[in-house]
N, C-alpha and C positions, 0 to 999 in steps of 0.2 A: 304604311304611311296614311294619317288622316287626310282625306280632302277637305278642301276650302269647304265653308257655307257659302253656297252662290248668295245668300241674302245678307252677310256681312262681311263678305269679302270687300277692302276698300279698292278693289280696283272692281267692283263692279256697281253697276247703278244700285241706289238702296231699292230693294224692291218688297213687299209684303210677304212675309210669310204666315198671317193666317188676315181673312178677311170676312166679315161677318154684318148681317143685315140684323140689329135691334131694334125689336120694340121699346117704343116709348112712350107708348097711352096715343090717347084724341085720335086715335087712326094713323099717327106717323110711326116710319121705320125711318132708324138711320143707317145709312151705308158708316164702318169704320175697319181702318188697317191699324194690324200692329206691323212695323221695323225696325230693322236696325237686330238686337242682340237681346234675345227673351229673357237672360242677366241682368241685362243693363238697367243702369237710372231710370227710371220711369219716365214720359217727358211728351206732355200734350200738343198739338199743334188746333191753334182756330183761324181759322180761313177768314175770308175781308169778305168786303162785300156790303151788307151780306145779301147771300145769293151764289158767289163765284165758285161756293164747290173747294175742297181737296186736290189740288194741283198734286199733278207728279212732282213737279219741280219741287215743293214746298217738303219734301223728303231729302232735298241737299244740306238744308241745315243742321240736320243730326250725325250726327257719328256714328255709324254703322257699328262699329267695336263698343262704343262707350254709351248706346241710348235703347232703350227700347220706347219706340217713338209711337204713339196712337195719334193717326190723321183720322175726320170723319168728314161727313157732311152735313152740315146742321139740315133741320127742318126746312123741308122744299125746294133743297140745293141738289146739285152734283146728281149721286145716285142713291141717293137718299127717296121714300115714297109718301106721299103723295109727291110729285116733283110741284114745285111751285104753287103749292098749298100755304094761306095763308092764314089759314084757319088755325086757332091756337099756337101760334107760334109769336111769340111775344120775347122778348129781355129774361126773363124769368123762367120761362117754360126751356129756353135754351140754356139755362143755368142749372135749373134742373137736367137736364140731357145730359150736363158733363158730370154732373154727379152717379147718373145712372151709371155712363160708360165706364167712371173710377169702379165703382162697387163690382160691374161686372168683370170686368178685368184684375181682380182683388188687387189693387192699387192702393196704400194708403196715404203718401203723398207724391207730389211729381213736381215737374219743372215743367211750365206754361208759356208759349210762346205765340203771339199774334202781331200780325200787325193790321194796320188802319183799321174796319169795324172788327177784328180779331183783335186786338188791342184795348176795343171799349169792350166788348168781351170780358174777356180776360180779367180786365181788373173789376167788370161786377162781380165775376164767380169767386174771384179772391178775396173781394169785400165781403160778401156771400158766404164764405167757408175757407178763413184765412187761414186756420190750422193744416189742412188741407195742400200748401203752397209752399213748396220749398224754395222758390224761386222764381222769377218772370225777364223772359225778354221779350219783348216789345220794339214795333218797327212801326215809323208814320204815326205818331198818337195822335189819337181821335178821342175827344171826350163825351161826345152825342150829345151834344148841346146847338141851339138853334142856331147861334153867335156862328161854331162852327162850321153850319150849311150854307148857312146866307154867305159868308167868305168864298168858301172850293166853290159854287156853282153863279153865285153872282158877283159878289164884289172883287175878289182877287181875278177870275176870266177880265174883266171891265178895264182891270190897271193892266195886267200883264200879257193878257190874249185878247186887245179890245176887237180885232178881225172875228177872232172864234169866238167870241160872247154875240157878236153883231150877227154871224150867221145861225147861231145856236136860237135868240130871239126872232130870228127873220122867217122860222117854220112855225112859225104862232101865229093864229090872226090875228088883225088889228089889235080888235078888242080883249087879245089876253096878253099883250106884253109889256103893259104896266104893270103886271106881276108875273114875270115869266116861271119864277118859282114854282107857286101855286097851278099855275097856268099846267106845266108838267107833271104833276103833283097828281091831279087831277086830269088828265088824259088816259098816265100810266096806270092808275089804281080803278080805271072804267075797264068794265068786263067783258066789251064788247073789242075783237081784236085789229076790226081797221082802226078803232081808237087807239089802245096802246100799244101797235106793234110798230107803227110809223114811230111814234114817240119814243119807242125804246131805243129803236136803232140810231137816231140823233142822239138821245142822251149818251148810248152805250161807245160814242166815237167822242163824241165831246169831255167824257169824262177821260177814255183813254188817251187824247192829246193833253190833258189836264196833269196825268199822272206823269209824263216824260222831262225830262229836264231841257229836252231838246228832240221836240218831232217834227221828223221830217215830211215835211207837207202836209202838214194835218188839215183835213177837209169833214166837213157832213156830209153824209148821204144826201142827194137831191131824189132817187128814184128806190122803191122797195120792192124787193120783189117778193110774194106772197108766199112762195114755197121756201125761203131762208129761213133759216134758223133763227128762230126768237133767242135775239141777249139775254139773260134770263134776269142777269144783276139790276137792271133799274128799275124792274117788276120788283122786286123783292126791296129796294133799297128804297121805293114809295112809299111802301107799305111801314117801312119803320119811320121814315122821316115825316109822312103823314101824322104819326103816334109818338113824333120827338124818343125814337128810341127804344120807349116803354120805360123811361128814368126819368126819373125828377129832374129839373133843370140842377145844374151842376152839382149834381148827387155823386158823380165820383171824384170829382176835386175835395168838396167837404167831406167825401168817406175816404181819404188819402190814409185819414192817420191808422186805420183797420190795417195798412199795410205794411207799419210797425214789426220791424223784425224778419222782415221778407224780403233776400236784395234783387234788387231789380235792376237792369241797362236798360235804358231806351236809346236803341239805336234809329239816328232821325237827321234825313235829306236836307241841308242847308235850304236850298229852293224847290222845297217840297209846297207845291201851290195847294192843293187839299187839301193838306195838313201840315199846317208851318208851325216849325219850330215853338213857338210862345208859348202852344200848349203843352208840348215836353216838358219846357221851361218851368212851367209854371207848378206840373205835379210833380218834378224832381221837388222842389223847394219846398212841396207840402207834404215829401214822403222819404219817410228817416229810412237812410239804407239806400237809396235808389241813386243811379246814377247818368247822365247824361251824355252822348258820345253824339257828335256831329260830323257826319258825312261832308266835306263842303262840300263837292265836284256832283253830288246827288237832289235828285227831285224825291219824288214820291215811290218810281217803282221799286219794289226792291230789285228787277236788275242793274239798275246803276251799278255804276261802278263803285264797290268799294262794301256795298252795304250787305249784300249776302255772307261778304267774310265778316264783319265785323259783328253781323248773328252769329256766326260761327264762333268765332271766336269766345263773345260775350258766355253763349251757352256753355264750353269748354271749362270756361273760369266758374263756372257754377257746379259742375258736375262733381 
């Protein structure tokens, strides 16, 4: 009698069966796993962020039977090295990275799945090398457009969390919270770490009651303590919104039509405060083939309720 594979057995967690540190030039390596069934569909996953790293969890969306799944960590994430290097790491260079990891894994094309900045991801590298792209689902779209930032961190906080936008500007001195944007922008991207380690840990709470449809007590830190662990995400999340990105302002809505021929789901939080709906909205309508699915009862996380299955699902109908 054959035994199970413990790595695609579906009664057991999807777990890595091979894992490997690549070079990728400028001095970075990236951490990357293959799971799921070394058969299977090929089928990339891009992390949010960015910053936040290859989650375990972010391995429940695949089919152990039906996917061989490549999770990584982009440049200066997760365990990925330099960690938190921001040094050549730009839009581009990590478009390059996913092409690196298709070739090394003789990959010729796959099914692409990100959500929020794994999402603006995703659709550079398909605009980038759409032959490439058998497929995309996408969660929370994010198009890396300023419109977008100025909304999740100041103008939507202001209508819907005016408490948490009030305490998020009240850790700024006077004179920087007629732009509290900028203000944080510039705290986090100083190298000096009583600068941006207090700032991180505000943003890194602020942005996470941001993400919930419904959190419970959501508070700022008032006290840091030096020996905690540095959030890493809104180090890394400065660095690109300092640089808009590294995309032209709305360079992936007018590169929609590149994704002619490519079907896509975006599965997307009704009261997703980050990332509201409009902008799903608006690239389903300028991208033939793609389709729209709305969570109501969801925000931003993908663990709401409803929305981890309905990447499942979406993925399933693509395979």
């Amino acid at each position: 009698m054959t035994r199970p594979d413990p790595t695609t057995s579906p009664a057991a967690p999807l777990r890595p069966y091979d894992a490997i540190m690549l070079e990728v030039g400028d001095g970075h390596w990236l951490y990357a796993e293959e799971v799921g069934n070394r058969e299977g569909v090929p089928a990339l996953f891009l992390h949010g962020g960015p910053g936040s790293g290859a989650q375990h969890m972010s391995r429940a969306v695949f089919d152990p039977g039906k996917h061989r799944a490549i999770l990584f960590d982009q440049r200066g994430s997760g365990r990925s090295h330099p960690y938190l290097s921001r040094t050549a790491n730009t839009t581009a260079h990590l478009i390059n990275d996913i092409e690196r990891i298709r070739t090394h894994f003789g990959i010729e094309q796959w099914l692409i799945v990100g959500g929020s900045w794994g999402s603006t991801l995703a659709l550079a590298y398909a605009q980038a090398h759409p032959s490439r792209v058998r497929g995309m689902v996408l969660r929370a779209l994010f198009l890396g457009t300023r419109a977008e930032v100025q909304w999740a961190f100041i103008d939507g906080p202001k209508q819907f969390r005016p408490e948490l936008y009030a305490a998020f500007v009240a850790f700024l001195d006077e004179g920087e919270r007629s732009d509290p944007l900028a203000a944080y922008l510039s705290r986090l991207n100083d190298p000096d770490p009583a600068v941006h380690a207090p700032a991180a840990h505000v943003w890194n709470a602020y942005e996470r009651a941001l993400s919930r449809l419904n959190p419970q007590h959501p508070k700022l830190p008032e006290r840091f303590d030096e020996n905690s662990r540095l959030p890493p995400t809104p180090l890394m999340e400065a660095h690109y919104i300092a640089n808009d990105f590294f995309l032209e302002e709305d360079a992936l809505l007018k590169g929609a039509s590149k994704l002619a021929g490519i079907p896509g789901t975006i599965v997307q939080g009704r009261y997703d405060l980050l990332c509201p709906p409009a902008n799903a909205y608006a690239l389903t309508q300028a991208w033939p083939g793609s389709e729209l699915r709305i969570i109501e009862a969801a925000g931003h996380d993908v663990n709401e309720a409803g929305t981890l299955a309905a990447m499942q699902q979406a993925l399933l109908e693509m395979t």
